[in-house]
N, CA, C and O atoms as a Tinker XYZ file with bonds, in Angstrom:
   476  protein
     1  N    234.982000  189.834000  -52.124000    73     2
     2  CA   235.854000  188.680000  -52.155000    64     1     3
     3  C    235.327000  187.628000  -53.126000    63     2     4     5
     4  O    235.833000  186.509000  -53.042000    81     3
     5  N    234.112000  187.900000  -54.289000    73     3     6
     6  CA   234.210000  186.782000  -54.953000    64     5     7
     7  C    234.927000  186.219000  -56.328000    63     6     8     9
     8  O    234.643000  185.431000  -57.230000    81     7
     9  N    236.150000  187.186000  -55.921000    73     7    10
    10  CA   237.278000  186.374000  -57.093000    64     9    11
    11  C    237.501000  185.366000  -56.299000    63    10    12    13
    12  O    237.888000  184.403000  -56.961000    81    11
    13  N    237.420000  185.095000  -54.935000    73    11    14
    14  CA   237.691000  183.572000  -54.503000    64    13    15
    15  C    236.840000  182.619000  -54.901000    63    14    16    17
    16  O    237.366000  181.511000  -55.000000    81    15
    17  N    235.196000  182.705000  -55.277000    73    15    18
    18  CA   234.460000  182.180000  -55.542000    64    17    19
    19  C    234.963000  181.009000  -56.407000    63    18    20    21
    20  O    235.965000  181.355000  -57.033000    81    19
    21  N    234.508000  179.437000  -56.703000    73    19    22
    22  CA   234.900000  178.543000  -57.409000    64    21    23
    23  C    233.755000  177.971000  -58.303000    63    22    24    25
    24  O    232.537000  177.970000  -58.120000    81    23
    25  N    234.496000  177.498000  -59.301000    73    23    26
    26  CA   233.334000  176.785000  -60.309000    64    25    27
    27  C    233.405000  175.332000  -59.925000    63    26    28    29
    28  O    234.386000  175.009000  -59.255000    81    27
    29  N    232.705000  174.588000  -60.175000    73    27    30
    30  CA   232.998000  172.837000  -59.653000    64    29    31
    31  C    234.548000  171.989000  -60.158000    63    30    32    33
    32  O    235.282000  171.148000  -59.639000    81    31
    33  N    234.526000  172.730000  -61.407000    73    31    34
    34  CA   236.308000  171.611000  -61.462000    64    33    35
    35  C    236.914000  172.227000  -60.389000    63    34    36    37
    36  O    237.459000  171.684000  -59.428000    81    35
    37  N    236.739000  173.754000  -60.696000    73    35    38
    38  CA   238.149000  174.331000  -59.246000    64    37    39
    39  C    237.541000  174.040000  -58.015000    63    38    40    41
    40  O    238.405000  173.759000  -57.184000    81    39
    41  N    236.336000  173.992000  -57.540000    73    39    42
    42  CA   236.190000  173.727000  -56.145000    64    41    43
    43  C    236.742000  171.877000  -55.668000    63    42    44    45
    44  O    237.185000  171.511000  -54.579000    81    43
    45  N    236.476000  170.939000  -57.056000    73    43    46
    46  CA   237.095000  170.016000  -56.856000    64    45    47
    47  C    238.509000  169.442000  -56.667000    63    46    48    49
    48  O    238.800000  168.420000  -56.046000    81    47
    49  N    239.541000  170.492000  -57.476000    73    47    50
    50  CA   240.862000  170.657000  -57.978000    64    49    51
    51  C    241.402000  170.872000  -56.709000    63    50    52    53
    52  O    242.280000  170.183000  -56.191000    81    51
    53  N    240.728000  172.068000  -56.114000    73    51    54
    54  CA   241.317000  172.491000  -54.925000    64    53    55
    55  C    241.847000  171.352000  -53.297000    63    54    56    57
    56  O    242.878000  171.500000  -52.642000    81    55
    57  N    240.709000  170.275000  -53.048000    73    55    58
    58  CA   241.439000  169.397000  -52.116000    64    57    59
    59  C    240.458000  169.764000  -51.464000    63    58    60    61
    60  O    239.856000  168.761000  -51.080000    81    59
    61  N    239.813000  170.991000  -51.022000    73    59    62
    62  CA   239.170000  171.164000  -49.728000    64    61    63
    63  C    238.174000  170.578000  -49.926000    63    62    64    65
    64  O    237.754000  170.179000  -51.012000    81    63
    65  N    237.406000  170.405000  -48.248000    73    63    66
    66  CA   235.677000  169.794000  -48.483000    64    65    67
    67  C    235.026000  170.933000  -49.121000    63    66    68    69
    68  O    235.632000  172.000000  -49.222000    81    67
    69  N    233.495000  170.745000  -49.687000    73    67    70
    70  CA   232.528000  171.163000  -50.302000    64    69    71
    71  C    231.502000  170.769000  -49.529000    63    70    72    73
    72  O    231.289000  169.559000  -49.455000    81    71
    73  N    230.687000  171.665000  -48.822000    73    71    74
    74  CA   229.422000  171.140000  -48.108000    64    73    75
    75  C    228.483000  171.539000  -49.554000    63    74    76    77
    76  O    228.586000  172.551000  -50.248000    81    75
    77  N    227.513000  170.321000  -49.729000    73    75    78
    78  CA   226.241000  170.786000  -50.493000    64    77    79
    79  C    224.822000  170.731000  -49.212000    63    78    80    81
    80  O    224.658000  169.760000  -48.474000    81    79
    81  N    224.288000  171.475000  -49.200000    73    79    82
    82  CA   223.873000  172.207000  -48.101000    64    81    83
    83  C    222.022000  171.740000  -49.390000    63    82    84    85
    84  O    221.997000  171.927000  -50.606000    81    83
    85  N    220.770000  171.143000  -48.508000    73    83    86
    86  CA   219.808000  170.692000  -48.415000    64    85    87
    87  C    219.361000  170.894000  -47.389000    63    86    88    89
    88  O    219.987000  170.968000  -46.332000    81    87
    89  N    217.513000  171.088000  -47.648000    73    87    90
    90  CA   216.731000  170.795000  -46.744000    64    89    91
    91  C    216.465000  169.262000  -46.639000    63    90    92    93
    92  O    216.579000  168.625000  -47.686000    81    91
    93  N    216.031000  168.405000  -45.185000    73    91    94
    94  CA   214.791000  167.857000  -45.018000    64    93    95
    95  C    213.976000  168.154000  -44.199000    63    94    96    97
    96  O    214.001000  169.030000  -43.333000    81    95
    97  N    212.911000  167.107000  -44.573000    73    95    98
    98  CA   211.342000  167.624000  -43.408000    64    97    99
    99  C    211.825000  166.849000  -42.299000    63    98   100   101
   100  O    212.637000  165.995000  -42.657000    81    99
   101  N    211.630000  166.870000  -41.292000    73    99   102
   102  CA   211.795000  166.089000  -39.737000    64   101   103
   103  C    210.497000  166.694000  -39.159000    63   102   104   105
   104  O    210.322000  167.906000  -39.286000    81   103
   105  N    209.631000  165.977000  -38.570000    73   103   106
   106  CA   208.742000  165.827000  -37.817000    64   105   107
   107  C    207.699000  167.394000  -38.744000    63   106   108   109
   108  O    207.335000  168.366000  -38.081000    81   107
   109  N    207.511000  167.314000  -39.749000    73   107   110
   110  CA   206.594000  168.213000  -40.048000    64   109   111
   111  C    207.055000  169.526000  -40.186000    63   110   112   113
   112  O    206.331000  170.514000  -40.314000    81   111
   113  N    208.480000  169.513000  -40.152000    73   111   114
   114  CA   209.403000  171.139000  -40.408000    64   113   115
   115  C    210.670000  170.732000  -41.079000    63   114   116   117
   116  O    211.321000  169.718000  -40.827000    81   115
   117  N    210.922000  171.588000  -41.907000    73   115   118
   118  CA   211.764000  171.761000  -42.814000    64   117   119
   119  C    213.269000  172.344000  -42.329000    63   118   120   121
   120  O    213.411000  173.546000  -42.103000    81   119
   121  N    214.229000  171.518000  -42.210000    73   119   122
   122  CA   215.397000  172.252000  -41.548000    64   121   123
   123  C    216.679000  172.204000  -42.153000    63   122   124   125
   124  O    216.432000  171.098000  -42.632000    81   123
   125  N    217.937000  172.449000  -42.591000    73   123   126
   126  CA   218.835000  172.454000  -43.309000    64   125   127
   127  C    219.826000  171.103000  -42.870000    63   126   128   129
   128  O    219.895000  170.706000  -41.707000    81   127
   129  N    220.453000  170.578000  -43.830000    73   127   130
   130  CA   221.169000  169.836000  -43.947000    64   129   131
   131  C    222.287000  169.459000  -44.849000    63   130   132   133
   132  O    222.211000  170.214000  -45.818000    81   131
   133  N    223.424000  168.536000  -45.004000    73   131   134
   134  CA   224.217000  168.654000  -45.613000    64   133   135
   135  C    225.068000  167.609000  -46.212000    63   134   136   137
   136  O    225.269000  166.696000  -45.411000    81   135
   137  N    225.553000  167.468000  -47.192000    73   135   138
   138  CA   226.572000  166.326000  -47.526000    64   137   139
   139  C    227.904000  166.860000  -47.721000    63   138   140   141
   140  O    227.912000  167.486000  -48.780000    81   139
   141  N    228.992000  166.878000  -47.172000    73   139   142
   142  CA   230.239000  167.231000  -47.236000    64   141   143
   143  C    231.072000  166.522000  -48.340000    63   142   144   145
   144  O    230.790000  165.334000  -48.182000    81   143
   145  N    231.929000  166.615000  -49.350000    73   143   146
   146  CA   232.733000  166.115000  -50.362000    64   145   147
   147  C    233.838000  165.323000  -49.662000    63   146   148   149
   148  O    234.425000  164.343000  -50.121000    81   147
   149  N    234.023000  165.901000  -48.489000    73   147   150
   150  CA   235.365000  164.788000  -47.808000    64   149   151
   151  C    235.019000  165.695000  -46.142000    63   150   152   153
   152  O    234.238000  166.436000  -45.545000    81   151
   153  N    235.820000  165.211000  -46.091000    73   151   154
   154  CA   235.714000  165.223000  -44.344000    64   153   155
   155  C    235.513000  166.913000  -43.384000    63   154   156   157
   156  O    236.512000  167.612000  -43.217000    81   155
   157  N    234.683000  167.181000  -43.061000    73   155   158
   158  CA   234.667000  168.608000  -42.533000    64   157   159
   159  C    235.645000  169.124000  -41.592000    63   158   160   161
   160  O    236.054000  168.521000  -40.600000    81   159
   161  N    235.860000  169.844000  -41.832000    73   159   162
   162  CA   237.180000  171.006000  -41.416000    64   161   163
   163  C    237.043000  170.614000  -39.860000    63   162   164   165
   164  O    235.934000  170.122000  -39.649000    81   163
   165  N    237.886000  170.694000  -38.660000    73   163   166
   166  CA   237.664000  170.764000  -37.568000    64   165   167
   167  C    238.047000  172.823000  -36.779000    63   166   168   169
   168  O    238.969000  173.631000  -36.669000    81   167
   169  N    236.703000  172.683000  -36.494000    73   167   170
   170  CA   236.753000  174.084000  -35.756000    64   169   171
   171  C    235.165000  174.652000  -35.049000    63   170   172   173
   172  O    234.231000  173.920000  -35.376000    81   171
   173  N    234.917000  175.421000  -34.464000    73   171   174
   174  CA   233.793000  175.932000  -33.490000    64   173   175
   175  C    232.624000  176.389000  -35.089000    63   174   176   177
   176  O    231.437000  176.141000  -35.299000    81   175
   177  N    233.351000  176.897000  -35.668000    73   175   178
   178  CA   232.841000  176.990000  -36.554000    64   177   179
   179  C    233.135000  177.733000  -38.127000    63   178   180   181
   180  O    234.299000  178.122000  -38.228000    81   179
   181  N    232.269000  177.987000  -39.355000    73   179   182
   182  CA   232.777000  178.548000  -40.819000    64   181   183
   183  C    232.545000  179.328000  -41.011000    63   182   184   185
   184  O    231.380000  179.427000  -40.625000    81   183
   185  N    232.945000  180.482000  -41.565000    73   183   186
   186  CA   232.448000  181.941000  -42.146000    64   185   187
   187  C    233.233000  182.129000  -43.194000    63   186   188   189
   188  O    234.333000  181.675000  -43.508000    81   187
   189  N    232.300000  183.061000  -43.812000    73   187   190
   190  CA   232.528000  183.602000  -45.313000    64   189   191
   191  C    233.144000  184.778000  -44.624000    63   190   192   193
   192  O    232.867000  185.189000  -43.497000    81   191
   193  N    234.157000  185.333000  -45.599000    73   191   194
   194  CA   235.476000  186.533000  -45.937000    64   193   195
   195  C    234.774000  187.560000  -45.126000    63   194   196   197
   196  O    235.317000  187.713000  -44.032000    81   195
   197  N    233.686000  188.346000  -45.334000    73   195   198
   198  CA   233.226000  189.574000  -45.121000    64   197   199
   199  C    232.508000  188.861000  -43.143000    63   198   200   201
   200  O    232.934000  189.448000  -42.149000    81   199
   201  N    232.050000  188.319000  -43.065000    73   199   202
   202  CA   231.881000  187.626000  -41.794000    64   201   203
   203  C    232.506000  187.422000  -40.401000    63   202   204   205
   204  O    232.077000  187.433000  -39.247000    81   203
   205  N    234.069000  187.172000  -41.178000    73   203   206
   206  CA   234.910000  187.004000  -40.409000    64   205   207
   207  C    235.538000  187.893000  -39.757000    63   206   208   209
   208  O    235.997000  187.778000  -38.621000    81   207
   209  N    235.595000  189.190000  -40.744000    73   207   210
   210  CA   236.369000  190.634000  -40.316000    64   209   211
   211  C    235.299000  191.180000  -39.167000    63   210   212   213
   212  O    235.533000  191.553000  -38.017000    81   211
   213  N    233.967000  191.086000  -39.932000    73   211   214
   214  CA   232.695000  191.528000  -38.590000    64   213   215
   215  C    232.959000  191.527000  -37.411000    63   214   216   217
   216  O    233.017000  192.407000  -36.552000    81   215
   217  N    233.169000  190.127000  -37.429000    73   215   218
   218  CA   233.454000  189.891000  -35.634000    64   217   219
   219  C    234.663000  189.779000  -34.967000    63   218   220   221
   220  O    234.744000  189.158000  -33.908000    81   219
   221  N    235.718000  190.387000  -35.551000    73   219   222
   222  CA   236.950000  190.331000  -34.834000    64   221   223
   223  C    237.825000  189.527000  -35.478000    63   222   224   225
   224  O    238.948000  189.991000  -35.281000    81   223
   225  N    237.890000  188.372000  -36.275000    73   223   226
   226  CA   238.602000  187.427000  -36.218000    64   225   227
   227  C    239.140000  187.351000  -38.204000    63   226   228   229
   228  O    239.236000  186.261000  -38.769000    81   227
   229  N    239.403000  188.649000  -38.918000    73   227   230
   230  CA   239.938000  188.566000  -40.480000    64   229   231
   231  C    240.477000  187.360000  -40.749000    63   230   232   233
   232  O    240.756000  186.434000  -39.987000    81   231
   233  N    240.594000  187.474000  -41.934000    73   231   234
   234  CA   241.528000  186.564000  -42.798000    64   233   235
   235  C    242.648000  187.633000  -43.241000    63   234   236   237
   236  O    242.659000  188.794000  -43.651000    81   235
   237  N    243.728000  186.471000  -42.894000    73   235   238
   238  CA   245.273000  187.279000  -42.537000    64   237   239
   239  C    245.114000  187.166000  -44.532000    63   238   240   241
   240  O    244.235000  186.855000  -45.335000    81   239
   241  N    246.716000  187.688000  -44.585000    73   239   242
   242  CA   246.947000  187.800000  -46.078000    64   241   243
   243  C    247.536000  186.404000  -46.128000    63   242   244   245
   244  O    248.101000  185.907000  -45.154000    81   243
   245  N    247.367000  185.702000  -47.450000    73   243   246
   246  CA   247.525000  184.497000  -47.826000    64   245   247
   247  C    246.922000  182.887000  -47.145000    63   246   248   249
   248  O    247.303000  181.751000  -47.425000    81   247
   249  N    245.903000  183.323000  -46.216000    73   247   250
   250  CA   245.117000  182.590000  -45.554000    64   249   251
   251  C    244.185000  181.864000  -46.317000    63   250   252   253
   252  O    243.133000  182.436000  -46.602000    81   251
   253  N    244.451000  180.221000  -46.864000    73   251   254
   254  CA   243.383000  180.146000  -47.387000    64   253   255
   255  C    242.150000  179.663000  -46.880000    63   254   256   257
   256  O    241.932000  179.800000  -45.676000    81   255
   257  N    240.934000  178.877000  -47.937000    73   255   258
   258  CA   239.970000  178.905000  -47.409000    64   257   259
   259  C    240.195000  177.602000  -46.657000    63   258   260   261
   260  O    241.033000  176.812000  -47.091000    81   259
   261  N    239.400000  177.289000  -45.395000    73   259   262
   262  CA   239.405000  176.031000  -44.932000    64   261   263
   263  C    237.821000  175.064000  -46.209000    63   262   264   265
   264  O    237.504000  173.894000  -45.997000    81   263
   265  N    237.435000  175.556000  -46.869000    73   263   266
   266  CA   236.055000  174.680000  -47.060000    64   265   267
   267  C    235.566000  175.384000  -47.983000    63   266   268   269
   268  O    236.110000  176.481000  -48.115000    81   267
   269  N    234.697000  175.140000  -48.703000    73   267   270
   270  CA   233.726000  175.678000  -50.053000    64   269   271
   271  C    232.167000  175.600000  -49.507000    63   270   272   273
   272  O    231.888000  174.563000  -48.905000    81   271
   273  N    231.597000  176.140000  -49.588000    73   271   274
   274  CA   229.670000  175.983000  -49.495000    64   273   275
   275  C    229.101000  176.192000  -51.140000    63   274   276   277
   276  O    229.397000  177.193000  -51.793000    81   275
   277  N    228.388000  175.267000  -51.582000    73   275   278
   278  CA   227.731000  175.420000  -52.468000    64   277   279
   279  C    226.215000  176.405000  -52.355000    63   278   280   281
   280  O    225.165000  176.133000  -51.772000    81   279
   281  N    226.562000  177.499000  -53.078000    73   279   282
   282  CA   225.729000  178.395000  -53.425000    64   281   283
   283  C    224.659000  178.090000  -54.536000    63   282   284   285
   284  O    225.052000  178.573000  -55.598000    81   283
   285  N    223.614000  177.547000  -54.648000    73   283   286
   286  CA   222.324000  177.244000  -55.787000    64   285   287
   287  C    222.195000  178.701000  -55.967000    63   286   288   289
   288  O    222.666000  178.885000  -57.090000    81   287
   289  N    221.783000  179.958000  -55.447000    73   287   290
   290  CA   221.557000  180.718000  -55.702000    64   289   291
   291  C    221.934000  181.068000  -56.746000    63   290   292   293
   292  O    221.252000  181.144000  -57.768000    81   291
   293  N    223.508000  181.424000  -56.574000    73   291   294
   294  CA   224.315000  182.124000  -57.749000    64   293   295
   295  C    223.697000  181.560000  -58.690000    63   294   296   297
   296  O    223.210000  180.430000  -58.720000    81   295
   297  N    223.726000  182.741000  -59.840000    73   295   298
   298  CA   223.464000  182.249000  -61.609000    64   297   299
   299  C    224.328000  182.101000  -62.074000    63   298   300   301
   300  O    224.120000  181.407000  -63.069000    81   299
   301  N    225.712000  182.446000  -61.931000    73   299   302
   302  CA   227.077000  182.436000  -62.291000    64   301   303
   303  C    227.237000  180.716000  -62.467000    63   302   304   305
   304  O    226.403000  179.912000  -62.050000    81   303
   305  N    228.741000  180.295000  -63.314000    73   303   306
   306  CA   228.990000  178.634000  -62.522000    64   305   307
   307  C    229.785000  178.946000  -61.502000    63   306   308   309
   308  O    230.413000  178.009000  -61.009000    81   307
   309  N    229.969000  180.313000  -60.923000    73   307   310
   310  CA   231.132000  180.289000  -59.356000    64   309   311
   311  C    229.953000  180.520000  -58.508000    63   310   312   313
   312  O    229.215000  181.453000  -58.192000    81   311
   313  N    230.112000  179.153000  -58.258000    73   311   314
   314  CA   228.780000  178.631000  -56.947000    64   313   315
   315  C    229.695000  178.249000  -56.095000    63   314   316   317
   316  O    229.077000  177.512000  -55.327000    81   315
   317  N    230.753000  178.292000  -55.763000    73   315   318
   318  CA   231.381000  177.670000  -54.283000    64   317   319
   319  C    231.718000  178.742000  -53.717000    63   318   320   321
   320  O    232.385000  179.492000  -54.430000    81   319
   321  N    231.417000  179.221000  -52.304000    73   319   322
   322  CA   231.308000  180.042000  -51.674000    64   321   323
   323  C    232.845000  179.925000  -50.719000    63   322   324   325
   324  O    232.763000  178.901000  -50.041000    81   323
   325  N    233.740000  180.408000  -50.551000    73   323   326
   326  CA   234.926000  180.054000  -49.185000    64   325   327
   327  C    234.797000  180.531000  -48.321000    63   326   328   329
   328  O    234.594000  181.739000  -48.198000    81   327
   329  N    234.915000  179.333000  -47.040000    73   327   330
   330  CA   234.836000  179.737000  -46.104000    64   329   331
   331  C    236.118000  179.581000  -45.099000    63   330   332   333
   332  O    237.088000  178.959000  -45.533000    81   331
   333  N    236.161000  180.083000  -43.865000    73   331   334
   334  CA   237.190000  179.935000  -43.122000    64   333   335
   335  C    237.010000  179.678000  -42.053000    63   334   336   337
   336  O    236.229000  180.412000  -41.449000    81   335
   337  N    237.605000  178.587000  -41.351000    73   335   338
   338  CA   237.619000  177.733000  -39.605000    64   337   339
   339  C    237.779000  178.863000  -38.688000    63   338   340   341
   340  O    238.719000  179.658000  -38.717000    81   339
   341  N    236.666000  178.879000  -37.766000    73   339   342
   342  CA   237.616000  179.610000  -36.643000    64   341   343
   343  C    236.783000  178.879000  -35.330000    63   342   344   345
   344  O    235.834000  178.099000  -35.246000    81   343
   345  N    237.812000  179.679000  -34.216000    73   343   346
   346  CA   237.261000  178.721000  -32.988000    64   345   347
   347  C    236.864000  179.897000  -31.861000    63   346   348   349
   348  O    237.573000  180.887000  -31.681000    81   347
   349  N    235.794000  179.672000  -31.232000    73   347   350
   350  CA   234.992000  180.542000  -30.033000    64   349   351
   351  C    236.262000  181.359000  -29.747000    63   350   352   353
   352  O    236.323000  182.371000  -30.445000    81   351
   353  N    237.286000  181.186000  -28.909000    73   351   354
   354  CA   238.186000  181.927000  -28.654000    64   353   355
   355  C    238.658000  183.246000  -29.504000    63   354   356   357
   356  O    239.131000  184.303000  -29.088000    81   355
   357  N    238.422000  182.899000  -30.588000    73   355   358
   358  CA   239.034000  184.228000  -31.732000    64   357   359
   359  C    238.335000  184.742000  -31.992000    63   358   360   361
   360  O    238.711000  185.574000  -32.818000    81   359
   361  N    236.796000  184.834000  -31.661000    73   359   362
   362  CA   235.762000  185.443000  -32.050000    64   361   363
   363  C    235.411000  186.784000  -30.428000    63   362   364   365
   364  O    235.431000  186.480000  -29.235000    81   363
   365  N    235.186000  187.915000  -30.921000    73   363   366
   366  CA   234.040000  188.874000  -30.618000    64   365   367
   367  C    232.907000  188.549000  -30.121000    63   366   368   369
   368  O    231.886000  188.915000  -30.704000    81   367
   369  N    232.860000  188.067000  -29.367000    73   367   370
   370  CA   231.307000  187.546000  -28.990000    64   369   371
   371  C    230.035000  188.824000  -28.733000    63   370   372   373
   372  O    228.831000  188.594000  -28.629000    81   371
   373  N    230.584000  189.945000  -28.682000    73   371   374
   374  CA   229.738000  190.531000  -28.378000    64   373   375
   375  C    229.184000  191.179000  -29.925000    63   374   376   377
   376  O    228.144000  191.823000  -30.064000    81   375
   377  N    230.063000  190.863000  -30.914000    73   375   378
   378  CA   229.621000  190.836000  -32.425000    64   377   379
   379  C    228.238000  189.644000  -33.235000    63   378   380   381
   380  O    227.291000  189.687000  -34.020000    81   379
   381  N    229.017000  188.664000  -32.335000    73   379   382
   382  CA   227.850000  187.173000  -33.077000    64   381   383
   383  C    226.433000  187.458000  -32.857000    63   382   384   385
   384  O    226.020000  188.302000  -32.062000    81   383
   385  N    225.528000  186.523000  -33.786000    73   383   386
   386  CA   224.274000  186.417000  -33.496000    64   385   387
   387  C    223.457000  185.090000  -33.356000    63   386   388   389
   388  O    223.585000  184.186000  -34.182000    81   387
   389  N    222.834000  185.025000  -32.564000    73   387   390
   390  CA   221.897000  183.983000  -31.773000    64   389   391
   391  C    222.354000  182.934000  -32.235000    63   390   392   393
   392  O    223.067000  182.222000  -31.527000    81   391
   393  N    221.994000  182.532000  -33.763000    73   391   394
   394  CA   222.454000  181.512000  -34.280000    64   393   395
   395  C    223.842000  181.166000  -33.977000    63   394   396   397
   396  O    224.194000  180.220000  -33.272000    81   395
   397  N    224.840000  182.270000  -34.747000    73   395   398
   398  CA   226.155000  181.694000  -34.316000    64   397   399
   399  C    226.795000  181.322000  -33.221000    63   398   400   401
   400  O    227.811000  180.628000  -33.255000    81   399
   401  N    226.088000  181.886000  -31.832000    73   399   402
   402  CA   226.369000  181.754000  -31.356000    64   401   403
   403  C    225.492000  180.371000  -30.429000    63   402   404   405
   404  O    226.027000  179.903000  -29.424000    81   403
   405  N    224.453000  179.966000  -30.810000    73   403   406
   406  CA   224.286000  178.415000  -30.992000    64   405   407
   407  C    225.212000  177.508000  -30.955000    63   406   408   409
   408  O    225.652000  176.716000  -30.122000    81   407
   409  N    225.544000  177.969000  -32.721000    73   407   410
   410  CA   226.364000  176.812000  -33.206000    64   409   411
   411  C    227.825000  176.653000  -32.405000    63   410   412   413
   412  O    228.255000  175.605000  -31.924000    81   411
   413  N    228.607000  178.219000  -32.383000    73   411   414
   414  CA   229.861000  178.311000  -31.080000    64   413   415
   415  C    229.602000  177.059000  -30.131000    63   414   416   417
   416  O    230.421000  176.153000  -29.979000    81   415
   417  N    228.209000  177.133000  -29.440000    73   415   418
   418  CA   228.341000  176.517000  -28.145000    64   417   419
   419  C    228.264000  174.974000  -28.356000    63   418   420   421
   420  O    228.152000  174.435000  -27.255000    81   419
   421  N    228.278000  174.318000  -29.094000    73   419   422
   422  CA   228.655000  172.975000  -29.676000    64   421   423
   423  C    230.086000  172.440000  -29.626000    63   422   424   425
   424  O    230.523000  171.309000  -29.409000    81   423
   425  N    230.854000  173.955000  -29.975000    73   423   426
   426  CA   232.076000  173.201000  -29.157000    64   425   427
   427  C    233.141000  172.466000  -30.205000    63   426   428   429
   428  O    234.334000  172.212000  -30.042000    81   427
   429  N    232.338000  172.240000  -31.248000    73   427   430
   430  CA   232.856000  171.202000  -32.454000    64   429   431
   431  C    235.008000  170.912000  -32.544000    63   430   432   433
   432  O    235.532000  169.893000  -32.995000    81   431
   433  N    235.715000  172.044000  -32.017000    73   431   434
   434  CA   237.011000  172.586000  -32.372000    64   433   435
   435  C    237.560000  171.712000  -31.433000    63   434   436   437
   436  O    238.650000  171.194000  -31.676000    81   435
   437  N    236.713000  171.373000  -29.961000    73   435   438
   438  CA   237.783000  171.141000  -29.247000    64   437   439
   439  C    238.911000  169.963000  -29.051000    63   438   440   441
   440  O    239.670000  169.848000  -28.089000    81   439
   441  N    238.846000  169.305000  -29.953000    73   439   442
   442  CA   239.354000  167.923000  -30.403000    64   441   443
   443  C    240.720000  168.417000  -30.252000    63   442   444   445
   444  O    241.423000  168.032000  -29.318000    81   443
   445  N    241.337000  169.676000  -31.571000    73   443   446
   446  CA   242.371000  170.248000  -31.315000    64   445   447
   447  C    242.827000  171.369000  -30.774000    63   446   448   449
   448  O    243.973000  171.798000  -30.907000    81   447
   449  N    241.564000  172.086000  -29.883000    73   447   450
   450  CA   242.311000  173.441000  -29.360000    64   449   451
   451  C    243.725000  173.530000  -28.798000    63   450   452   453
   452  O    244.420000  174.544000  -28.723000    81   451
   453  N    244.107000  171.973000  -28.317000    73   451   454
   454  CA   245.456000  172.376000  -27.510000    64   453   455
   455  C    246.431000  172.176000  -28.319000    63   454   456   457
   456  O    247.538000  172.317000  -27.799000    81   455
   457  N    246.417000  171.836000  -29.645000    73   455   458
   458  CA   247.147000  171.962000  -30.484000    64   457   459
   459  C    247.579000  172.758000  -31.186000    63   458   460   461
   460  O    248.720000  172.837000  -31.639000    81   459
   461  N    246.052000  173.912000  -31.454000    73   459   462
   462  CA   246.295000  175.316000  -32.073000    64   461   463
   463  C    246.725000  176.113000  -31.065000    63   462   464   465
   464  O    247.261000  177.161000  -31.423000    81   463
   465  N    246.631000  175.892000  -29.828000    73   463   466
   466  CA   247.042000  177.144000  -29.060000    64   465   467
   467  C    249.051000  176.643000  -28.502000    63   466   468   469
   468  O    249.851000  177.332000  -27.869000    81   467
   469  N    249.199000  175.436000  -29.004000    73   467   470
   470  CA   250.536000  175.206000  -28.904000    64   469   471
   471  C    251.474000  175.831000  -29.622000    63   470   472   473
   472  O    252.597000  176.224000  -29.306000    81   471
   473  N    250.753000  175.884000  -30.841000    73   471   474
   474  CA   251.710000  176.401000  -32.271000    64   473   475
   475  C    251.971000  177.778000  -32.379000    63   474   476
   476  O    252.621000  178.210000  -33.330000    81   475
């Protein structure tokens, strides 16, 4: 899936947030952190294309991305990574791992679950 991948005008062009994703030190350990371009997506949590199918929950056809992650890695300039919202409910749980399923239990979506499950 990385013809979805974006270069910075298109990840900007596009509207969606952009997390740029940093470490800092806190108390003598090094832990990840982030600055978002505009306001973060509301949902349990983000996954990349190949991620999402893993655990139960694809990207339908014409689904776009909810969000971009900036990739330093890449050598390419398509450093924006897409990702897609989803919420505990649509997920496989018996697919996730420790971490994700951490982050699941935060809960972050529930602002609008009764809205997505209205529609």
């Amino acid at each position: 899936m990385r013809k979805l991948w974006l270069n910075k005008v298109q990840a900007q062009a596009s509207g969606k947030p952009c997390l740029i994703p940093y470490q800092v030190e806190i108390d003598g350990e090094w832990v990840w952190d982030g600055r978002w371009t505009k306001l973060a997506p509301t949902a349990d949590i983000l996954l990349p294309y190949t991620r999402c199918k893993e655990i139960g929950c694809p990207v339908q056809n014409r689904e776009s991305p909810d969000a971009y992650v900036y990739n330093a890695a890449e050598k390419s300039q398509f450093r924006y990574v897409p990702f897609w919202a989803r919420f505990s409910e649509d997920i496989d749980h018996s697919k996730i791992t420790d971490e994700e399923g951490r982050i699941l239990g935060f809960r972050r979506g529930d602002g609008v679950r009764n809205l997505k499950n209205m529609s």
